[in-house]
N, C-alpha and C positions, 0 to 999 in steps of 0.2 A: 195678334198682329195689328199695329197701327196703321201699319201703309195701305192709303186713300181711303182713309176716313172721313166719312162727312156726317153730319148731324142728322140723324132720322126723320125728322121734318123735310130733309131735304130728297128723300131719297124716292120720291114721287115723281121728281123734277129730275132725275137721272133717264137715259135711254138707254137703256141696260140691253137692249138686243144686238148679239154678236155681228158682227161686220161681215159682210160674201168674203168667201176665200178670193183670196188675190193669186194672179198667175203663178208668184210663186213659187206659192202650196202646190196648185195642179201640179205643174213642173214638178215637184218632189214624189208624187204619187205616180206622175207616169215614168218614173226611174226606179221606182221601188216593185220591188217580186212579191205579187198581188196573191201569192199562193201560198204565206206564210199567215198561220192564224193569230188574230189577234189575240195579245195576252192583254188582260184585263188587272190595275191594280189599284186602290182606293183605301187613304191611309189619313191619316192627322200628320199634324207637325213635331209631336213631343208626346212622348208617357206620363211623363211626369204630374198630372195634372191631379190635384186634391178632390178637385169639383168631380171628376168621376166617381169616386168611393160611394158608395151606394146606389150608383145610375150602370156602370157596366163593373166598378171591382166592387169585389164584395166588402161588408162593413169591417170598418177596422184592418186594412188590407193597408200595412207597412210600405213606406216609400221605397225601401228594397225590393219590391216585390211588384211593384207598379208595371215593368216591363214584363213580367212572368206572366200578367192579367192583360197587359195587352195585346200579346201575339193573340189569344187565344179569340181576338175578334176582330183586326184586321189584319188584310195580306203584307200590309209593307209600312212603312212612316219615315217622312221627311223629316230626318234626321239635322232638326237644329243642334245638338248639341257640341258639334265637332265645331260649329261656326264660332262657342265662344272659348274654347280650349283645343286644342292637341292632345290626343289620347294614343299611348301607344297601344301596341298586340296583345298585353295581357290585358288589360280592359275591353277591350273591343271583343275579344276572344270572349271574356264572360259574356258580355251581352248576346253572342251569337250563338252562346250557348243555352242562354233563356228560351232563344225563336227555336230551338229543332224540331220544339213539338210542334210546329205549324211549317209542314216542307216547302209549302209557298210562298213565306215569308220574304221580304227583302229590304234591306237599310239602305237608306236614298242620304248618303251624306253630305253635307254642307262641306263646301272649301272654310278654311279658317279665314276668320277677321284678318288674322293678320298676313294674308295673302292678299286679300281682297282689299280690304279698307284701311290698312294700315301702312302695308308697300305697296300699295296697289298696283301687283303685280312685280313690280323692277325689284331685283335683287332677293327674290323670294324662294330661291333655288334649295335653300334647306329647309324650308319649311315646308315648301310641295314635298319633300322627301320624306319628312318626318309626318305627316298627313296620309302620305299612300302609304306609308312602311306601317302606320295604325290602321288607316280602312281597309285593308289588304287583308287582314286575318277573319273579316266577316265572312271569306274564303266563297261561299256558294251563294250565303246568303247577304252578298254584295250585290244591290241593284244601283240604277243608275247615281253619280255624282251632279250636282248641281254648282254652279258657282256663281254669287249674286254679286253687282256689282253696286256700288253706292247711287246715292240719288245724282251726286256730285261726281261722278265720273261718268267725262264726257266725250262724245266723237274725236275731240283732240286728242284723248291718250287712245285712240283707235292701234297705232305703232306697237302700243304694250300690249296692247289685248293680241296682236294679231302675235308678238314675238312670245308671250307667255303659252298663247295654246299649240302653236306648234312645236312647242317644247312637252308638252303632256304626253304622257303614254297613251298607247292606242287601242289596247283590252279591254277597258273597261269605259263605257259612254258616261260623254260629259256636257250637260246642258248648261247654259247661261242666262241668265235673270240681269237685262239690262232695264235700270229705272231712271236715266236722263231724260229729257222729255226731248233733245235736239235728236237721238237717234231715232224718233219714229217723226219729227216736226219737220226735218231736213229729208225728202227724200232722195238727197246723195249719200247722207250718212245711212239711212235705213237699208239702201241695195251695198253698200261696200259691205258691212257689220252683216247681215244675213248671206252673200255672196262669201265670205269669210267661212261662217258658221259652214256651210255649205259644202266649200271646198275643204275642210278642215273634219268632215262628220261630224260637225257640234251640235247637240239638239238646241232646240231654242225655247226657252221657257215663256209659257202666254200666264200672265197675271188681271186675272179676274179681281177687281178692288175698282169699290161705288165711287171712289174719285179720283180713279186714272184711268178713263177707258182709254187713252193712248198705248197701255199695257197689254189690252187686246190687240194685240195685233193681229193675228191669225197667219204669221208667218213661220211657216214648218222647215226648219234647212234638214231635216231628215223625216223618213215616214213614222216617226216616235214621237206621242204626243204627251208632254209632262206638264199638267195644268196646275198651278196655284190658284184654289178660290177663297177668296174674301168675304164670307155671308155678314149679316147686320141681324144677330142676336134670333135667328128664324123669322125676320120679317117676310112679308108675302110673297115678296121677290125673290129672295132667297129661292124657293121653289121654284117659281116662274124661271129664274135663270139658269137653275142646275138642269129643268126642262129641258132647256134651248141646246146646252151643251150634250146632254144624251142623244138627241138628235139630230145635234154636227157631228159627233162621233161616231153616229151609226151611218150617216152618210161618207166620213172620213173610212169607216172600215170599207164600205163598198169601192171608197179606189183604192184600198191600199196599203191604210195605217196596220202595220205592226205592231205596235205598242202603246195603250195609255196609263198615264202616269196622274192618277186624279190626286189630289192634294188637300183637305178638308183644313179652313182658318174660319174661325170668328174673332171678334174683338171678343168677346166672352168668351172661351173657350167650352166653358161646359155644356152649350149646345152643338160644338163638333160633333160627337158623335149621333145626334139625332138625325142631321144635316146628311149625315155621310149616309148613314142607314138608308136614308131616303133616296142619296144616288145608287147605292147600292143595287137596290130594288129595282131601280128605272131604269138600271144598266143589264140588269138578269133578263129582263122584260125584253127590253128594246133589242139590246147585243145577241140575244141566245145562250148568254153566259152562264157560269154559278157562282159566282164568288159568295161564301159565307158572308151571311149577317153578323153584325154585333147583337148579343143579346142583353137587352137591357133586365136588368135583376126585380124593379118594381111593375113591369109593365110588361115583359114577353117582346115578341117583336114587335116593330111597332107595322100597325096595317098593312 
């Protein structure tokens, strides 16, 4: 992932510490039934990736077979793939067949481009159809949807955003990845757009990325938290941040949260999974959790 990159020299001069919850988040937690336990889930963005073949698949391990080595180390993965194609039932059906052997498993899929950044939103009434009639056959192992909005889509098309989601079906949770900088710089746009999400049970996705802390917003329109992080190739920070976030979410579970949704990026990718492993860990520790480790092939677990 590119989005808010900045040059490593710079990332000394970042203030990477997460913001106080704003009212609100409270507000969301004191509406939410404090007596449901939290589920815990912590994924990468894709399988796909070569650089794992020897770190967590094993040597020589066929790009068909990439998904078949991934269940086997994390709960769930944010599901780019639907963002650059439409896949109907009988693909998705394979894929959902790879995950059985992991009953935790869940596919977090992207809305397609061409809903999002191509009609952006207006007139897209077949292609949301053709999109759920494919992510639909993930059948159980259908976890939350996501739907990311362009850089360039802004509080003015607020009208589309508000006529497209109340058009969504309402079985299956759907958050939103807004990245204009006017909805979190305007705080009339920030309370319409989360008041929205809100009335609407939209989750709100927070994007952790070294040059947009505007993306941290720390605004929850539901008690379900689905994090995008942004690491810099395991610089120091890296750690230090994922820290910070184990211990807003352990404070978030004590009012309330139901659900996290951790999401593991690098600009390199072949450090996701160290990255992840190491939230993994801090989240078994800290939450009371178990989520499985990835196990790495050269090294065991790591510490």
């Amino acid at each position: 992932m590119e989005f808010g990159r900045v040059p490593e020299h710079e990332l000394a001069n970042i203030d990477f510490s997460l913001p106080p919850d704003p009212a609100f988040t409270t507000e969301t937690f004191a509406r939410a039934d404090s007596s449901q336990p939290l589920q815990v889930h912590v994924g990468c963005a894709k399988w796909g990736r070569k650089e794992w073949v020897g770190q967590i698949y094993p040597p020589k391990t066929k790009d068909a077979n990439f998904l078949d080595e991934y269940v086997k180390h994390f709960n769930c993965i944010e599901l780019n793939a639907t963002f650059y194609q439409t896949y109907g039932p009988d693909t998705i059906s394979k894929w959902k067949n790879k995950a059985d052997s992991n009953p935790d498993f869940k596919f977090c899929p992207k809305f397609s481009q061409s809903i999002s950044h191509i009609r952006r939103l207006k007139n897209a009434d077949d292609i949301t159809t053709a999109y759920y009639e494919g992510v639909m056959a993930f059948e159980e192992k259908l976890g939350p949807m996501f739907l990311q909005l362009s850089d360039n889509f802004s509080p003015k098309s607020l009208p589309e955003l508000t006529a497209y989601l109340e058009h969504l079906p309402t079985d299956v949770p759907v958050y939103v990845e807004l990245r204009h900088k006017d909805w979190y710089a305007v705080p009339e746009n920030r309370e319409a757009v989360f008041n929205l999400f809100r009335r609407l049970n939209i989750g709100s996705i927070i994007t952790d990325a070294s040059g947009r802390r505007d993306c941290v917003h720390m605004m929850l329109s539901t008690p379900h938290a689905f994090i995008r992080f942004v690491g810099n190739s395991l610089h120091t920070t890296d750690y230090s941040r994922c820290d910070e976030w184990v211990d807003r979410i352990a404070q978030w579970k004590e009012q309330g949260l139901q659900s996290v949704w951790f999401f593991m990026h690098q600009h390199d990718e072949r450090y996701s999974p160290e990255l992840a492993d190491y939230v993994i860990k801090k989240m078994n520790e800290r939450l009371n959790v178990n989520i499985p480790r990835p196990k790495f092939i050269d090294k065991g677990l790591f510490g």
